[in-house]
Structures are given as structure tokens and as C-alpha cells.
N, C-alpha and C positions, 0 to 999 in steps of 0.2 A: 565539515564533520563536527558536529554538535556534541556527540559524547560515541564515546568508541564504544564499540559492541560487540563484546567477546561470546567466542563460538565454545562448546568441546572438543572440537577439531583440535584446536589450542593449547587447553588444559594437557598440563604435565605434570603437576601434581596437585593438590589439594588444593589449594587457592592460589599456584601456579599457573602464568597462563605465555605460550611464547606466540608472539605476534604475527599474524601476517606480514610480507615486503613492505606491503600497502599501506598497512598500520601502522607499522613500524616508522617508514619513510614518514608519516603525516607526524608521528608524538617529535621524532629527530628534525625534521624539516619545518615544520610548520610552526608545532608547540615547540621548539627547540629545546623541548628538556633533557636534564643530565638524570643519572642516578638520584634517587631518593626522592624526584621530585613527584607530585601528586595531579594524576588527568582523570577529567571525567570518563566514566566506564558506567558499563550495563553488560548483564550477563541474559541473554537473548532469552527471553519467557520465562523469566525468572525473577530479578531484582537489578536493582541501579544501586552504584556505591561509588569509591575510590579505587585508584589504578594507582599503586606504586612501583615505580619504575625503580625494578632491580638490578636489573644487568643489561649492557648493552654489546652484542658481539660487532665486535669493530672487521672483523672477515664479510661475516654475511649481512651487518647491520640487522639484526633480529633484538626486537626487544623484551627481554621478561616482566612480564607484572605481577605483582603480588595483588589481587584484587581483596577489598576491604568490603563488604556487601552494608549497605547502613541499614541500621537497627528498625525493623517493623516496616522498611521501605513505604512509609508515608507519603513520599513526595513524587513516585512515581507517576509521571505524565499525561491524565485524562485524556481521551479525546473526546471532542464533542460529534464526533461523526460516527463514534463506536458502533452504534445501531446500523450502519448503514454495509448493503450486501450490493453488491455491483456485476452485473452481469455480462462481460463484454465479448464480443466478437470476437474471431482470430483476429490480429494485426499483424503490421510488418514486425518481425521481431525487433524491431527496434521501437517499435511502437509499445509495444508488450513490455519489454524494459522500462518506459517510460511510465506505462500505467502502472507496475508493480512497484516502482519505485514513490510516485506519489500515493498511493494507497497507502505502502507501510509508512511512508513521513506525517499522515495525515489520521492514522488509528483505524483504518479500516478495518475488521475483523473477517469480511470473506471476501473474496475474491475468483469469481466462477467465468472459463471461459469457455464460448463454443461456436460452431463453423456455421453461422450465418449463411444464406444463400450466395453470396457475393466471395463471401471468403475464402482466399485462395487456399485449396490444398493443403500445398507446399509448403507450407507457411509453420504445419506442422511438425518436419523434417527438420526442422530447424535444433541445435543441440541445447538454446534457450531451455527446453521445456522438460531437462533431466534437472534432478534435486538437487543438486549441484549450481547447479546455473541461475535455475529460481531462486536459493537462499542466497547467492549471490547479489540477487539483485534488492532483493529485500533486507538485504546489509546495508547498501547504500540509504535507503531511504526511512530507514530505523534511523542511519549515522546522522540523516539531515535535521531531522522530527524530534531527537533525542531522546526516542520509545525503545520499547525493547521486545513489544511483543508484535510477532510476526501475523498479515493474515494468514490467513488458511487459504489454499489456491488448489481449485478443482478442477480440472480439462476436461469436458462433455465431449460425449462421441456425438454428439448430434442436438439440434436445438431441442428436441423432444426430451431432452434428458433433464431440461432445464425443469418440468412441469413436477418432478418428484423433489427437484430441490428447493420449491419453493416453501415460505413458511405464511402463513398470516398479517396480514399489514398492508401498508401502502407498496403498488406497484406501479411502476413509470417507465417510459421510453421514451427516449430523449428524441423529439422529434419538431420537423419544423410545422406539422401542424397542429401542433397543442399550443396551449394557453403560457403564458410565461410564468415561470417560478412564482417570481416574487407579483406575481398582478397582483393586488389585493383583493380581487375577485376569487382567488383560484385560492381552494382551501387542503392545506394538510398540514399533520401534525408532525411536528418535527421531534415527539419525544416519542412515537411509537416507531416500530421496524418498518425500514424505507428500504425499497428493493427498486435497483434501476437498472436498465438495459441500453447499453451503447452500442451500435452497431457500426460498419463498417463505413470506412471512407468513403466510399460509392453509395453506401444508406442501403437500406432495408428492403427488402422488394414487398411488392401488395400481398406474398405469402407469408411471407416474416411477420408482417405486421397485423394480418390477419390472425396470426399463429399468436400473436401477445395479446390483443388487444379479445382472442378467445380468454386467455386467462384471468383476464379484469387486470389488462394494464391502461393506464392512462396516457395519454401525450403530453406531450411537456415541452415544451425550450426553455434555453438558459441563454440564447443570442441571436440575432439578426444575421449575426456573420456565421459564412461556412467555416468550422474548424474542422482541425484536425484531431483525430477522436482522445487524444491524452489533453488536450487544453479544453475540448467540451468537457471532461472528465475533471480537470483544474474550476470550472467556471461554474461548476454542475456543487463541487464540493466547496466552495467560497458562500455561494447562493444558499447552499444549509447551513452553513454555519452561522450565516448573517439572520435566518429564520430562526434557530435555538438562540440567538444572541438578543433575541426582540425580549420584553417582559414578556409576560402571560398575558393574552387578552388584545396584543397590538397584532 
């Protein structure tokens, strides 16, 4: 946990805030601080400041923070992925987890999922996909990334829904027969809007892919190896990074 990241849920008064177990247990355990001491904080879509730790209940171990927001929040944490929209299949909700947590650690700003031909069902029964459960997960991966601002996460009833949420820019599916990211052959701009599509463990069927590659999506890979679709999603988001990190012109 990189800097805590307080909810409203939270807030009890003004700049009052009493902690999650979770939260709690991490400032008393981990940071082992006492009273008065000062931990990194962020107030979720809002600002990053200081957490001064006011009280500690020795019953329920809950901790109060007086949070401190800093002046003009200047220092608030770029990403370089910010532009970047990701379109992902159902997964196992443990999968789902995974991607929502590296998204928020990494500044992605949308985050759109939907049921692939492959994709199972059931998958959406899952209690993962109440608001609740989501910002949940996108706590963790704010707490990793030391960001504060959450994506935006959309559930599509069906891949057809995808074609109204699309915007202008580059499109891509991540697939094992396109050209690799980084060939120097293969051209895109890593400062305009980049939209990707990851599909399911089992991949895409020739309707899926028919269905993108109508929209003017391109093929892509990021590896030789079969992964599993949050570490294609890890390897997909290192490989842009390494692209915005080039000069201009290389």
C-alpha cells in the first residue's frame, strides 16, 4: 500500500476520516504508527495530502485521521497510460479482479467489459460486479499505483454495444496474428487515444474477430507466449509505456 485512499464511506466529519479494519490494521501493523504520527493519504477523485493519525480505538482497532489535502495538489501522480480505453471480455471474477486492479494502479481512465462469444454466462452472477465490490477493487490498485483517481467501469450487455462506445483513435486486439507492438515496422502513436480489446482465455472466435476488425481494429501482439488475459493486459501496458518513453522521432 503506497498511500491510503480514503473513501466518504469514511468521512465523519469535515476533514475527519475513521478507517477501514483493513486500513487500519495496514497504518497499526505495517506503518506501525502511534497518535500524531503523519501517512500518505489521497482522497479518491479528488486530492493527495497527509493523514494525521488522531485516535486509535484499542476495542475495534479503527483508526481516525485527520486528513491534511496539500495546497494546489501539484504533485498528484501522472500516468502515462491515461489516454488508454481497454475493452475486456468477461473473465473469471478473479480475473476481473486482477484487471481492475492493474488498470487503477497504472491510471487507466476507462475500463469497458463484455461477453465475448466464449465467455461464460455465469461469470456474470458473480457479486464482483455490484459497486461495492468494484470500488473495492479499484482501492486496492489506487493503494498500489499511489493514484487516486478511479477508472470508469462499464458492463455491455453484448459485444454490439461496444460500437457506440467507441471514440476516434487507434484500435487494436490483442491477437496472435498481428504484428508485434514494438516491431519497428508497425506504426502507432502512443500520444493519441489507444483503444484495445482483450478477449477471452480460450480467444476470440472468427465472429468476434470479424466483428472488430469490421470496426477498423488492428491485430497486435505483445508475446510469443500463451498468457493469461491480466498478464497479456500487464505486458500490453509495459509495451506503451516503453513506446511514450521513446523521444519523438525513435
Amino acid at each position: 500500500m503506497n498511500r491510503i485512499i480514503l473513501e466518504e464511506s469514511e468521512r465523519i466529519e469535515d476533514s475527519l476520516y475513521c478507517l477501514t479494519e483493513r486500513k487500519s490494521n495496514h497504518i497499526l501493523k505495517i506503518l506501525k504508527s502511534n497518535i500524531g504520527d503523519t501517512v500518505k493519504v489521497g482522497l479518491i477523485n479528488h486530492s493527495i495530502g497527509n493523514g494525521i493519525v488522531q485516535s486509535i480505538d484499542l476495542v475495534s482497532r479503527n483508526v481516525i485521521l485527520f486528513y491534511n489535502s496539500l495546497e494546489g495538489n501539484k504533485n498528484i501522480p501522472q500516468s502515462k497510460l491515461g489516454n488508454i480505453r481497454i475493452f475486456s471480455s468477461i473473465q473469471r471474477p478473479q480475473t476481473v479482479k486482477k484487471i481492475i486492479q492493474l488498470s487503477a494502479t497504472c491510471g487507466i481512465q476507462e475500463l469497458f467489459f463484455f461477453p465475448a462469444d466464449k465467455s461464460e454466462s455465469s461469470y456474470l452472477n458473480s457479486s464482483l460486479w455490484s459497486k461495492e465490490s468494484l470500488l473495492g477493487e479499484i482501492i486496492l490498485g489506487l493503494e498500489q499505483g499511489g493514484r487516486i483517481y478511479s477508472p470508469q467501469i462499464t458492463v455491455l450487455k453484448n459485444k454490439y454495444r461496444i460500437q457506440e462506445n467507441l471514440i476516434s483513435g487507434n484500435r487494436y486486439i490483442l491477437d496472435f496474428g498481428g504484428k508485434y507492438l514494438l516491431d519497428p515496422t508497425f506504426s502507432i502513436n502512443p500520444g493519441e487515444p489507444l483503444q484495445f480489446v482483450i478477449g477471452p482465455e480460450s480467444g476470440l472466435t472468427e465472429d468476434d474477430l470479424a466483428f472488430f476488425l469490421k470496426l477498423q481494429f488492428d491485430r497486435i501482439s505483445v508475446s510469443e507466449n500463451i498468457l493469461r488475459s491480466e498478464n497479456a493486459l500487464a505486458y500490453l501496458l509495459s509495451q506503451i509505456e516503453l513506446l511514450k518513453s521513446r523521444p519523438t522521432g525513435k
